[in-house]
N, C-alpha and C positions, 0 to 999 in steps of 0.2 A: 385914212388909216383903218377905219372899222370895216370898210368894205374889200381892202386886200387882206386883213385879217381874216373876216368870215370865207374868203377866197378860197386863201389857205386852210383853213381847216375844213371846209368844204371838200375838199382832196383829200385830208386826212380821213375825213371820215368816209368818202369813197374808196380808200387801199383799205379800212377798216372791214368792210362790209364784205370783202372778199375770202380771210382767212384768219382764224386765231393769233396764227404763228408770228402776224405782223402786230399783235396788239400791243405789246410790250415796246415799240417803235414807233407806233402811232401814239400811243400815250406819251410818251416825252416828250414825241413834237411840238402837241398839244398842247402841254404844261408849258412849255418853252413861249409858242405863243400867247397864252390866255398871260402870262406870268409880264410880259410885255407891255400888257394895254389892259388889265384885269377892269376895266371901268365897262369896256367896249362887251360883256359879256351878256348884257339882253339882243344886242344888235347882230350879235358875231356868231355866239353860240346856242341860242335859245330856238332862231329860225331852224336851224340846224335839226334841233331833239324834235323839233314840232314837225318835222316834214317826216318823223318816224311814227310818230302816233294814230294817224286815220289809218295804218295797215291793221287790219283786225287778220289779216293768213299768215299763220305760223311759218313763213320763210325761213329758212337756213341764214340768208344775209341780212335778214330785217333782226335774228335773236343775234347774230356775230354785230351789229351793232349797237343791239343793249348792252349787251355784255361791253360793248366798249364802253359806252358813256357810264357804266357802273364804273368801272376800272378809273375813268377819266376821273371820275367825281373822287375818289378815293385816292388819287394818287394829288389832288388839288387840294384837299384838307392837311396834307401831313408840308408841303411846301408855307412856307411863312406868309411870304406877300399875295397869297391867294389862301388864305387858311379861312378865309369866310363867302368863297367863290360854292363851295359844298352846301353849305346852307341857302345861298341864290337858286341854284338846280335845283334842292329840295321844294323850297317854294314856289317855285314854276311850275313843277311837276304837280305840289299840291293845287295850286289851281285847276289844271287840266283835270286833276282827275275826278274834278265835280263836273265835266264836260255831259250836255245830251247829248254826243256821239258814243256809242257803246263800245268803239273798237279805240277812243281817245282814252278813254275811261279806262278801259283793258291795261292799252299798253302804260300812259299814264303810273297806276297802280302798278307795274310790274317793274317799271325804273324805278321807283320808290321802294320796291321789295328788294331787289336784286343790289340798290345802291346801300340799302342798310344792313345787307348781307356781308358786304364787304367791307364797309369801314373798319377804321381799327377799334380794337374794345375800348382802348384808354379815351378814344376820343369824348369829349364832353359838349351833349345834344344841350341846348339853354330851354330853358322852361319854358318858355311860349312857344319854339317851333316842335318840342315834345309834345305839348296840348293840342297844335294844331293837327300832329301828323296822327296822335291817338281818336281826334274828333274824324278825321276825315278818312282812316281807316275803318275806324269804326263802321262809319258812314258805309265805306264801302263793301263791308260782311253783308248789307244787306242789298246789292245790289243786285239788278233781277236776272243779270247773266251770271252762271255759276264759275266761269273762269275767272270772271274779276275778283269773285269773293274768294276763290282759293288765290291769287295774288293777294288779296288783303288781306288773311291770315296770316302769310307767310311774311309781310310787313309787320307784324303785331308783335313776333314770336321777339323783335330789341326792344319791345317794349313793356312785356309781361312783368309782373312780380308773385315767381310762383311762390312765394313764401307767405302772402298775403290773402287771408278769404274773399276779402273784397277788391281784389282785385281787377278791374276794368277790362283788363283784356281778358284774363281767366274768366271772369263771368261771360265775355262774348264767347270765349272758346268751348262753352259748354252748353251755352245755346245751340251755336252751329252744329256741337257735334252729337246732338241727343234731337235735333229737329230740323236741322237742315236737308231738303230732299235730293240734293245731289252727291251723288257717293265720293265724287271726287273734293268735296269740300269735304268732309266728316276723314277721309283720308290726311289731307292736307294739315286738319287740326291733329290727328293722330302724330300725324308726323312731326307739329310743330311744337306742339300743348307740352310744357314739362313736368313733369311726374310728383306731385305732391299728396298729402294728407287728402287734399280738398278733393283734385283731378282724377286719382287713382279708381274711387268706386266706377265714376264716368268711363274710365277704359274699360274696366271690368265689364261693362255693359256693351261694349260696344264686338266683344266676343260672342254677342247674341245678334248683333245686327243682320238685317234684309241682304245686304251684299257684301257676296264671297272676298270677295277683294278690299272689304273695310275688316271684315274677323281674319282675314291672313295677315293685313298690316297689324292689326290688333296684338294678335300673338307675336310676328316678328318685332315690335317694340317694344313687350311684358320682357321677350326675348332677351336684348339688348340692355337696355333701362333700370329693370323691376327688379329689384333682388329678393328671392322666395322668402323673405326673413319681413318683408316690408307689409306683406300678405299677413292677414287672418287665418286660420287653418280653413275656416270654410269657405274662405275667397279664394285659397289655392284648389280646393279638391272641386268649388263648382268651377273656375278653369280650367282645370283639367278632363273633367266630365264634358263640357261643352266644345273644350279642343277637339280630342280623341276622337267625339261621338260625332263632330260633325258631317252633315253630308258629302261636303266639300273636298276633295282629294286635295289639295293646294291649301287648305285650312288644316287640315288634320297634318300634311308634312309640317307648316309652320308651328303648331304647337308641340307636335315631335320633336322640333329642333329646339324648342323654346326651354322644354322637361330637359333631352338630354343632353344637349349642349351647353345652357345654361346654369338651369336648376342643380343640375346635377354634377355637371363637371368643375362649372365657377363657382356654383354656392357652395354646393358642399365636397370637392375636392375631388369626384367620383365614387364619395363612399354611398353605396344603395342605403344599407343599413339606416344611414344617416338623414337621409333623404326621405327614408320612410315613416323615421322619426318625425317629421314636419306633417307628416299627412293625417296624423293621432289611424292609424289604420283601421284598428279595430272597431270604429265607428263607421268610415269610410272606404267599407273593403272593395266595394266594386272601382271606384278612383284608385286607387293604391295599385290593385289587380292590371287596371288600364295603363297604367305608370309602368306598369313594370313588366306588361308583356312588350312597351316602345323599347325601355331601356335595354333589355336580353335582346330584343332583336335591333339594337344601335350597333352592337362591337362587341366581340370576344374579348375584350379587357374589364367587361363589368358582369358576363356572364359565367362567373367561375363562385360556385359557395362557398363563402368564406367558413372559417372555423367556429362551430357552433357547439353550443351543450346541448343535448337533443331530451336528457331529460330536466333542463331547467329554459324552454324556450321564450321567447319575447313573441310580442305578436310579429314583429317584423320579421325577425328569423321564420318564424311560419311562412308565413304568406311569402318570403321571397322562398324557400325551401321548393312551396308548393310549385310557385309557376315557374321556378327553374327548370323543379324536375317535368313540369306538363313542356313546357320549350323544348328541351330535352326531345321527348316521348314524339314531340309533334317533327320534328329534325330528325328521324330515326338514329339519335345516339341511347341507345338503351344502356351501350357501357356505363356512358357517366350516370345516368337513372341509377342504376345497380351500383356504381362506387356512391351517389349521395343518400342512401336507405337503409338502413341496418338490416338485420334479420326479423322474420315475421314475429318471433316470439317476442322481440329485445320492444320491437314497434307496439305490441300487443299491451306489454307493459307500460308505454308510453301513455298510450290511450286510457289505459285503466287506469294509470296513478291521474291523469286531468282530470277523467270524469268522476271520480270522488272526491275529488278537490271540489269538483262543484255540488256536489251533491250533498256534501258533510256542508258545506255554507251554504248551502241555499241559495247558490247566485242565480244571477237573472242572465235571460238569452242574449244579452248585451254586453257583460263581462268580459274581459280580458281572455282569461282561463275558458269559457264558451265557444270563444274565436279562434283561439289556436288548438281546439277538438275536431271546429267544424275544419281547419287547412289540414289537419291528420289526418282525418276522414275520407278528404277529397286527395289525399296521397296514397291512401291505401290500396286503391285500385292499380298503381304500380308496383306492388310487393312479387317477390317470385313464389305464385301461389305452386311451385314445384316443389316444395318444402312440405312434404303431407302434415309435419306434423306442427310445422309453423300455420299453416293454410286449415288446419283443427282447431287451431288454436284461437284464432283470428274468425272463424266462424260461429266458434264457440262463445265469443266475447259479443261478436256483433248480434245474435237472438239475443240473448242476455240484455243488452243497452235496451234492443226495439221493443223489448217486452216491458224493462221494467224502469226506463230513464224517466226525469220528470219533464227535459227538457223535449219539449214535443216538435221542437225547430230542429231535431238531430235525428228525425225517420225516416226524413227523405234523405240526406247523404248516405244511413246506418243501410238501408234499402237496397242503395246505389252498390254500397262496398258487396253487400250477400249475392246481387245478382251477379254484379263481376266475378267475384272468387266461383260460382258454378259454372260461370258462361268460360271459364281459362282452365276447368279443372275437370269439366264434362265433355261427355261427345255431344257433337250437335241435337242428335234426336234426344237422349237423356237429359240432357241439362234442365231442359223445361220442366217438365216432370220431377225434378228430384228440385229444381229450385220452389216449385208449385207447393212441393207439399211439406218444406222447411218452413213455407211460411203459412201455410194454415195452421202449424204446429205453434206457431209463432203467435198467428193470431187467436188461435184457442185460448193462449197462455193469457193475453193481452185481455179477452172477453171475459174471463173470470173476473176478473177486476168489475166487471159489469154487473156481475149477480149479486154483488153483494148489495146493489143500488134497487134492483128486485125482488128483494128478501122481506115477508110479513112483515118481520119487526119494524124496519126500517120505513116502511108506506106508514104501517102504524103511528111510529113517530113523527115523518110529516105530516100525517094528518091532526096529530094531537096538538104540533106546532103550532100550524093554520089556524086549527080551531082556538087557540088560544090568544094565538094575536087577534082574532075578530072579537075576542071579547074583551079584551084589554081597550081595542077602539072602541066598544059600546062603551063601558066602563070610563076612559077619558071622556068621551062626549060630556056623558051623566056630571062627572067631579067638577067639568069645568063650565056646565052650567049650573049647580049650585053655585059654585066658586064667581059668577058675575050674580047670581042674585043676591050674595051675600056682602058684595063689594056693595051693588047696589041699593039695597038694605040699611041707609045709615043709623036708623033706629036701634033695629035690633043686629046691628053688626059685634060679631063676637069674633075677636082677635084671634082666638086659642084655634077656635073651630075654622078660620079661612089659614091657620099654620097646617094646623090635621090634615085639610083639603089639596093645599100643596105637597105635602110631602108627599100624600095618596098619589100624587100626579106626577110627580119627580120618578116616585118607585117603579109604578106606572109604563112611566115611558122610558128607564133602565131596564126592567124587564123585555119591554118591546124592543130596543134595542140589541139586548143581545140576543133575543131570540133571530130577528133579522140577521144577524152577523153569522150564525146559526144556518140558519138557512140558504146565505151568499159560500159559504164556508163548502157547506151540500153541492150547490148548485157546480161551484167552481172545480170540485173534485170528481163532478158525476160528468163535464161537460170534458174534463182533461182526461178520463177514461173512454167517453165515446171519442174525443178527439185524435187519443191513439189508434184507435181501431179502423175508424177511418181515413186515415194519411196512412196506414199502411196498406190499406184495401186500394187508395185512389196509388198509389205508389204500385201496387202489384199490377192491379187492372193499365194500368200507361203503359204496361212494356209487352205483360204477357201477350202468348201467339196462342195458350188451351183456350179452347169452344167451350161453350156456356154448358154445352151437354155434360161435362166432367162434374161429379157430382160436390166435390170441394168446393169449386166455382159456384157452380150453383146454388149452394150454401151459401155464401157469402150476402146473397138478396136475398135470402129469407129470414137471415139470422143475423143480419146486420145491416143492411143497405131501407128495407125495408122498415123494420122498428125505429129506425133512427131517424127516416122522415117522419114519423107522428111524435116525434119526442117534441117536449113545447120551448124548448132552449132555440132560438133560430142560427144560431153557428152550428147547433151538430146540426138542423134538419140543409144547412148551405152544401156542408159535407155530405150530406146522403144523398142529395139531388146532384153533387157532381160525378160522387161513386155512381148513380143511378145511370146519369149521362154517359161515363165508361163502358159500363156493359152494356148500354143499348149498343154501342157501336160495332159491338165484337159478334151482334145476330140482330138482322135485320128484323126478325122473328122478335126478338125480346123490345126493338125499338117500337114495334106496333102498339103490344103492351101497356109502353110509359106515354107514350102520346098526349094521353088523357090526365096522367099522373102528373105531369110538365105544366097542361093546360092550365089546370086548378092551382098549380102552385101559382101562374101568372098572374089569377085572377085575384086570388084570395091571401095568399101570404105576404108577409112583410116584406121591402123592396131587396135586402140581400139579398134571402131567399128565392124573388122574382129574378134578379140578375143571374143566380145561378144557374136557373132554369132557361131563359131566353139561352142563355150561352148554348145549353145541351142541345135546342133545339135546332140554333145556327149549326151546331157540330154537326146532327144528323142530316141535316141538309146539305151540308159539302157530301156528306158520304154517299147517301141514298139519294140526293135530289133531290128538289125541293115539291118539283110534284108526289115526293111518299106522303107528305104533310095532309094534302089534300084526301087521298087514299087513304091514310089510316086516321080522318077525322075521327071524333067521337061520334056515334049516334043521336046523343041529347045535345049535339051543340048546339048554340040560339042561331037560328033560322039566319042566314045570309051573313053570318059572323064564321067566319074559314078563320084557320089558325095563323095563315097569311097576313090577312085584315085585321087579326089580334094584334099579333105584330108590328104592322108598320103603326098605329094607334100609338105604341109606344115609343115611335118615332118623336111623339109630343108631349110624353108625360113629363110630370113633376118635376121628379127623380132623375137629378142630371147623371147620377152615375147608371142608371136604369136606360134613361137616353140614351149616353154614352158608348153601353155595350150592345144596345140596339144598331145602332148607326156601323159602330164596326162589325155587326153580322152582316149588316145586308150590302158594306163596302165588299166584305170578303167572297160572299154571293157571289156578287157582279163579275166580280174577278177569277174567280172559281170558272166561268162559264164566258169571258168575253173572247176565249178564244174559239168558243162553239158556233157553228153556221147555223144557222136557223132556216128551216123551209120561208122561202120568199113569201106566203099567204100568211106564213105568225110571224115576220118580220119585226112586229111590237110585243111579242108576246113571247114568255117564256117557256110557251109549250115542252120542248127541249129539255126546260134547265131550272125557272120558276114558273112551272104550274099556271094558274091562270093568272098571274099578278102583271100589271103591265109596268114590262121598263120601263116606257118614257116617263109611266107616273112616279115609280122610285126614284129614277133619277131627277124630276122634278123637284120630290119631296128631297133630297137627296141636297140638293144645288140652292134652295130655297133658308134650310137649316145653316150649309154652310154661311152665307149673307145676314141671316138674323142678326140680329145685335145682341137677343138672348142668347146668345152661343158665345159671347164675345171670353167670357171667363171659365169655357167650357174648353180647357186645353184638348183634353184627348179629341173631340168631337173633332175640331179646327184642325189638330194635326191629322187626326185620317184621312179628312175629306182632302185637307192641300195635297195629299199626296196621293188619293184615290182620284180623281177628277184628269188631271194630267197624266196618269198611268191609263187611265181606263180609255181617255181620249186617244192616246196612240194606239192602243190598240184595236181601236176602233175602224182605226183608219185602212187597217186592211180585212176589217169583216162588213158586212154594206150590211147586214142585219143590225147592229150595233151602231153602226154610222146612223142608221135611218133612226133608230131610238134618241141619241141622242138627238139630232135634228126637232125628233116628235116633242121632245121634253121639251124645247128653249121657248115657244108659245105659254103652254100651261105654267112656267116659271112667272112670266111676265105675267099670264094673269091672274096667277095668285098673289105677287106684293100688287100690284097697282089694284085690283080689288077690295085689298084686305080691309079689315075694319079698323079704324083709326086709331081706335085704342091698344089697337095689334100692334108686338112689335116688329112685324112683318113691314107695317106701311113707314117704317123707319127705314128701309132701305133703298138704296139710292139706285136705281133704274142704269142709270151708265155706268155703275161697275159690273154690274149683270154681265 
């Protein structure tokens, strides 16, 4: 009987193996027989599953007959006289799939996924062979081929309890999917993991992962699953930052889809407004900004402005306002631009009634009211400056703010609007000129404010300050040692006289106190006066096209760019060395000059300060070349120390953000120039492009930095180089001067870690990722 039994199903499961369309045929037969003789079922049917399990090749007829025996097993629990035939297959299977064959093991696992795929929900699994199937899936997440573990994930997902922290499988599932090294398992768990308190952060993270194809599932499952309400505000806006911004064209559509199709259309109905609500914007304007250039550019049914009070706005009314009307502007629809904007004057009033809102409060550059001046601002540049006396009007406001606002974050937009409205309302040769000298009028206006920090009385006064605080510290020294010999003294210890001593010391140091307050008070009002002057100086100097010859310009470094590097504040001297870095760039003549002025700050000022300067120097180098450096050394520099050699030195410093913007000059160097042919005899050498410095040694130094382990917490460093090394390499590959550099460098790489000194954390890295 057993042997014409397995006969017969022996057949069935050969018409099995040929076509879907019979399964539903082959399965009843097969209930019919097993349902017959259900004893004969190790003999009849087990041979059977087992002659499927050593195929490790993804066949078409080897998965058409999982798929049967999943169906089979499924359709054998819901019949009575074989309702415990399901559980024999399970445990068969769980045998196998402890198998040392790795393609038993495979398929094994995969009847076990596929069969509990399909059972019925009602069905009820008994406590032991739950244990067993939970031990031995388990078992199977860690097996050393990555397909069986994405099969035993997918086994796991009938047995999870996402409501539970301790949950046996959710704790496996987030193992796997935070340290498992095959993408297709961390997929798998994306796919299977369901969505809790616990699991959620875990997804969130995996919007950062190494591969494209786990941050696309990522997003498409926040997509589906995640309801923007389930989210933290700052767990949606860095989702969205991390979507948007990714490299990935197939990541950034997925998160696309996720905002507008989800977020937006399921959560919140399609209201933007609404939507934007969620993002708290006014914190989060660059997110919000990203949000909402995907969603204008989703469908004309969410790019229309709804009905607004333009003088009572929200920050989201702003902000969508703004990038409607830049969508707009950027589509050449200027109509709608022009129906969503009033008139210059009505807008002018806008602006002035915000900015004394903020002004009579005192608010800070993070306010509400702050945020919807700076979206006004960045709108004004679409005004119809044809309106002479709306376009007066609006000129006339904006010196006004640049001269005399407190908030110092509003010079660059205020800047932005003064050159637009000349560069729309001038002829091309005029504009410059007549823009040039609004703002030296502007900036006159603005330098007053300075004199008064110049003035006798005022030096007098700090000086009487100072001096007074240094006597106040003599003076406490003195009180408070009396005051321990008096403690110490218990003879003649007199009560009266260690209260006297104290309160002398109390008074003391309230006077010293507010004299310091005094002083921060000075400092902070002298430091927001230079700090105007120069953000409108570095704001002029970025755009202008006048030569340094124009005596206004040239004003600007003698009467401002100049005083305000020897000021002792180091944020204004940050600002004079990058206004100083400006105008070197606009005369090669003035960058000679500063050379020296740049050097000393390298050497000798605070590391801000240094980074400001390193920066100027990398600028003048893209311009002029990095052989000007050499050419307009100093005279007194220390013997065999070039400003190259300075340079790369601080490839090593301290100062990771000084590192930092080291490493992205000499990335940007490279690249600047990897498109240049080099004479075949300086093949290594930057004769061309850097001067006497040798590529293969920067790129050494270069390659060296990226592997450190010191670099490990050193985002910007890591992110340039991952992206400078691979760019600079193709390009290499069609310049054979550059090819040979790199080539030169991969020696000296290796023998500076395998030399290093052991306390280096050079000799920490590991030679085969090299």
């Amino acid at each position: 009987m057993a042997k014409s039994t397995r006969k017969t199903l022996a057949q069935v499961f050969e018409d099995s193996q040929r076509t879907l369309a019979a399964h539903k045929k082959c399965i009843s037969t097969a209930v019919k027989i097993i349902k017959s003789d259900p004893s004969s079922l190790p003999t009849s049917l087990f041979p059977l599953i087992d002659r499927v399990l050593p195929i490790l090749k993804r066949e078409p007829c080897v998965e058409r007959v999982i798929k049967f025996i999943a169906g089979l097993t499924a359709a054998l629990c819901e019949e009575e006289s074989t309702d415990t035939c399901w559980e024999q297959i399970l445990k068969h299977l769980l045998a196998r799939s402890n198998a040392r064959d790795k393609a038993v093991r495979f398929r094994a696992t995969q009847l076990i996924t596929e069969i509990l795929q399909v059972l019925p929900e009602e069905i009820d699994i008994q406590d032991n062979l739950w244990d067993e199937l939970l031990e031995a899936m388990t078992l199977r997440t860690k097996d050393k081929v990555a397909s069986t573990r994405v099969q035993a994930v997918g086994a796991l997902v009938r047995l999870q309890d996402p409501s539970s922290a301790e949950d046996p499988v959710t704790k496996e599932y987030l193992r796997l999917i935070s340290s498992d090294s095959a993408k297709e398992v961390r997929r798998a768990v994306i796919q299977y993991m369901a969505v809790s308190r616990v699991t959620l952060p875990h997804l969130l993270q995996r919007t950062r992962d190494t591969s494209d194809d786990v941050r696309r599932d990522a997003f498409e499952y926040m997509g589906h699953k995640v309801d923007i309400r389930s989210l933290s505000i700052s767990q949606r806006v860095i989702t969205i930052m991390n979507g948007l911004q990714d490299r990935s064209e197939v990541v950034r559509k997925a998160a696309s889809s996720m905002i507008c199709s989800s977020w937006l259309v399921k959560n919140k109905g399609g209201d933007v407004l609404a939507f934007l609500g969620a993002l708290d914007v006014h914190v989060s304007e660059k997110a919000a900004e990203l949000a909402l250039k995907e969603i204008v550019s989703y469908g004309e049914g969410v790019n229309e402005l709804p009905e607004i009070d333009i003088h009572n706005l929200t920050c989201e009314e702003a902000i969508y306002w703004r990038v409607l009307c830049e969508h707009w502007a950027a589509t050449k629809r200027s109509d709608l631009v022009d129906i969503a904007l009033p008139e210059s004057t009505v807008f002018c009033q806008i602006v002035s009634k915000v900015h004394s809102t903020i002004e009579e409060g005192n608010l800070l550059d993070d306010s509400k009211e702050a945020f919807i001046l700076h979206q006004l601002l960045r709108l004004a540049k679409f005004l119809d400056f044809g309106d002479e006396a709306g376009r007066r009007t609006l000129l006339s406001l904006v010196q006004h703010l640049v001269a005399t606002t407190s908030s110092l974050s509003l010079i660059v937009p205020l800047m932005t609007v003064l050159r637009a409205v000349f560069m729309s309302s001038q002829a091309p040769t005029t504009f410059e000129v007549e823009y040039t000298r609004v703002v030296l009028e502007v900036m006159s206006e603005a330098r007053d404010q300075l004199e008064s920090f110049e003035l006798d009385e005022m030096k007098q006064a700090i000086n009487n300050r100072e001096d007074r605080l240094t006597a106040i510290k003599d003076e406490l020294a003195n009180l408070e040692k009396i005051q321990g010999m008096l403690k110490r003294d218990r003879r003649k210890q007199n009560t009266a006289q260690i209260e006297t001593t104290n309160e002398q010391i109390a008074a003391l140091v309230e006077e010293s106190n507010k004299l310091n307050q005094e002083a921060d008070l000075h400092d902070s009002k002298e430091e927001q006066a230079w700090g105007r002057v120069l953000r409108i100086t570095r704001c002029f100097l970025e755009h202008t096209n006048m030569s340094i010859t124009d005596a206004g310009v040239a004003g600007l470094r003698e009467h401002v760019m100049i005083p305000a590097i020897q000021h002792p504040l180091p944020d204004v001297r940050v600002g004079a060395v990058t206004c100083l870095g400006l105008y070197s760039l606009l005369n090669i003549e003035a960058a000679k000059k500063h050379i020296y002025l740049f050097r000393q700050a390298i050497l000798n000022d605070v590391p801000i300060v240094k980074a400001s300067a390193v920066r100027c120097l990398f600028d003048i180098m893209l311009v002029y070349g990095v052989s000007f450096l050499d050419a307009a050394a100093p005279s007194d520099a220390v013997e065999g120390e070039s400003l190259l050699e300075l340079l790369l030195s601080l490839l090593h410093h301290e100062e990771v953000d000084l590192q930092s913007v080291t490493v992205e000059g000499f990335a940007k160097i490279l690249m600047r120039f990897r498109s240049t042919p080099l004479d075949a005899n300086m093949a290594l050498h930057f004769s061309q492009g850097l001067g006497s410095l040798s590529m293969s040694t920067l790129l050494s130094e270069l390659a060296v930095l990226f592997f450190d382990p010191s670099t490990e917490e050193a985002t910007i460093i890591r992110q340039c180089l991952s992206v400078f090394f691979p760019t600079f390499s193709l390009s290499a590959c069609t310049t054979s001067s550059h090819l040979l550099a790199l080539e030169a460098s991969f020696f000296p790489t290796l023998h500076t870690i395998m030399y290093a000194h052991h306390t280096s954390s050079v000799a920490k890295i590991s030679i085969t990722n090299v």
